[in-house]
C-alpha positions in Angstrom: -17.3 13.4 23.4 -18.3 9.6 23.6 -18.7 10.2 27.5 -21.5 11.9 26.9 -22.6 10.6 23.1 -21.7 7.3 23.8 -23.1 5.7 19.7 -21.7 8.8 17.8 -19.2 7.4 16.3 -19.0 9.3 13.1 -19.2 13.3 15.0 -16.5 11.7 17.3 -14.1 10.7 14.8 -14.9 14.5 13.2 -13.8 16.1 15.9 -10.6 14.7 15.2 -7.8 16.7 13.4 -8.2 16.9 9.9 -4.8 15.7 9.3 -5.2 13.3 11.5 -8.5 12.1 9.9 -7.0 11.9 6.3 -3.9 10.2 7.7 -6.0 7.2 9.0 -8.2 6.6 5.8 -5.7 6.8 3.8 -3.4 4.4 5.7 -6.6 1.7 5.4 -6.6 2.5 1.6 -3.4 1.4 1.3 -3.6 -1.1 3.3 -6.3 -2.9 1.0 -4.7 -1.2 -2.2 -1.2 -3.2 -0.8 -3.4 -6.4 -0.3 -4.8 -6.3 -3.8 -1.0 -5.8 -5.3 0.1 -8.8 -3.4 -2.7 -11.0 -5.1 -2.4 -10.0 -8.4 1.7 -10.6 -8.2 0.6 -13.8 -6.8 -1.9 -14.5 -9.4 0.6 -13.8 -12.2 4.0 -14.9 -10.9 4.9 -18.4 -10.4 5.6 -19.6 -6.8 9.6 -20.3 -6.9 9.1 -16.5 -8.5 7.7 -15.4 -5.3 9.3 -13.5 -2.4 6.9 -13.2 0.7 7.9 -10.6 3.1 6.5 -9.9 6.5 5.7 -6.9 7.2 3.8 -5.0 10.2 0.9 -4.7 8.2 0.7 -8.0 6.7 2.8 -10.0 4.1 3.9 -8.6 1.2 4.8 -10.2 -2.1 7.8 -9.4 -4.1 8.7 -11.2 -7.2 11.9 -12.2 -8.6 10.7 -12.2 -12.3 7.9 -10.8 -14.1 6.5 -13.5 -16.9 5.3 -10.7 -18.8 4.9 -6.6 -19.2 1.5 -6.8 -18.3 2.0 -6.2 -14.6 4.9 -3.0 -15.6 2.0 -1.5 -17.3 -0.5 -2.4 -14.8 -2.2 0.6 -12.8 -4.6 -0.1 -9.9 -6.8 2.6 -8.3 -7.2 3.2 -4.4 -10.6 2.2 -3.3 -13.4 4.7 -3.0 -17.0 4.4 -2.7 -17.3 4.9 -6.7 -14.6 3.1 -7.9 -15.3 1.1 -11.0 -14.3 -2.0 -10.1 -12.9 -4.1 -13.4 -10.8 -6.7 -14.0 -7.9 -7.5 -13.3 -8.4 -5.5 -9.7 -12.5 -6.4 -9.3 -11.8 -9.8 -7.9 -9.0 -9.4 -5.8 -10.5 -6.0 -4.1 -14.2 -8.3 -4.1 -12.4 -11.6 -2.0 -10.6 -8.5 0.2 -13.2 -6.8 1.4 -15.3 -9.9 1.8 -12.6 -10.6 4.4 -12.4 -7.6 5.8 -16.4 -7.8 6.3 -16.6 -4.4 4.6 -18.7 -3.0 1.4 -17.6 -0.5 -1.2 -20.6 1.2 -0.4 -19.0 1.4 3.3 -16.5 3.7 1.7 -19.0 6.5 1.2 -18.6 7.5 4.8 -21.9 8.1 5.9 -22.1 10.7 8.7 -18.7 12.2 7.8 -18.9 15.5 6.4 -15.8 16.6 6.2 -13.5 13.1 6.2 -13.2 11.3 2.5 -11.1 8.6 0.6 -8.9 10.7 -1.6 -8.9 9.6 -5.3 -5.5 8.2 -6.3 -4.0 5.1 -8.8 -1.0 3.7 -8.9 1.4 1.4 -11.2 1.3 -1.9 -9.6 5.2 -2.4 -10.2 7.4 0.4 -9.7 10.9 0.9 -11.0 13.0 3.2 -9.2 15.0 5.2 -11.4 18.5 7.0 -10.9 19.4 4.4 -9.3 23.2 4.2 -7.5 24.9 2.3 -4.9 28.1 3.4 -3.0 31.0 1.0 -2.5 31.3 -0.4 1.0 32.5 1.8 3.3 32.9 0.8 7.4 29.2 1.3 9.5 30.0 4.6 11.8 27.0 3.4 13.5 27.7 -0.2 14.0 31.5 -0.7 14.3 32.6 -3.9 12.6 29.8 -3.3 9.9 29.6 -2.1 6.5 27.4 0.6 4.8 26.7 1.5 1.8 24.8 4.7 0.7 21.6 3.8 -2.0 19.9 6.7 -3.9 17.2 6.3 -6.4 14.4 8.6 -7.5 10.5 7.0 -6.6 7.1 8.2 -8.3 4.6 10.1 -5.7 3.1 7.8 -3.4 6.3 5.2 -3.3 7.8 3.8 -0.2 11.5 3.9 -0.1 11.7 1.4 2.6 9.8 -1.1 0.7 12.2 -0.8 -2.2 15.1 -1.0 0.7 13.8 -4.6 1.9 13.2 -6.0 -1.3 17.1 -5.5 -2.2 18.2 -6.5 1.0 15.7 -10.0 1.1 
């Protein structure tokens, strides 16, 4: 399609799979949603509290201890093009998308008919809950290793393997 419409960007990317489409701003919503998370446990954790954690699509910021239930309690919202922005998310999303040389208004997707940012929120902390962990038994995979077997429950929109490299960091 850009062969021949080589500046329509927007009917290119519809001509993608809807799926497909979601999947990708979705994945950048996060992405800035996980940014924002990282500055506010920064902003409210003190450094020798502070885990950094690289990860493939940036550092992360785990915490060893939370100075207060504020952040537990703490939910943030994915960014949309009519997202109130307040505090305590309004700066850290502002500063973001600064350097990311994007505008909220950029959100509204202009050209897109059928492509949107969906509306979600999330706690900033999660706990997992039913949490257990299996004695050590020998790696079947890795001979000379151990395994254990971990099994938690997570709210909608959690990432098990996050919560698997914060216990092993």
């Amino acid at each position: 399609y850009l062969a021949t419409h080589p500046t329509d960007f927007a009917a290119a990317f519809e001509k993608l799979p809807r799926g497909l489409r979601l999947l990708l701003v979705s994945a950048y919503q996060s992405f800035l949603w996980n940014r924002v998370a990282c500055s506010l446990i920064g902003e409210h954790t003190l450094g020798d509290e502070q885990i950094p954690f690289e990860h493939e699509s940036g550092e992360l910021l785990f915490y060893s201890r939370l100075p207060t239930d504020a952040l537990l309690k703490m939910e943030v919202p994915a960014l949309r093009p009519n997202t109130e922005l307040v505090e305590p998310y309004a700066g850290p999303y502002e500063r973001i998308l600064a350097s990311e040389d994007v505008t909220q208004e950029g959100f509204r997707l202009k050209g897109l008919e059928a492509t949107y940012f969906p509306k979600s929120s999330r706690k900033l902390i999660l706990r997992p809950q039913d949490f257990s962990l299996s004695d050590p038994t020998p790696d079947t995979l890795n001979p000379g290793r151990l395994a254990v077997e971990l099994s938690c429950t997570l709210p909608s929109g959690a990432y098990a393997t996050l919560v698997v490299k914060r216990l092993m960091s």
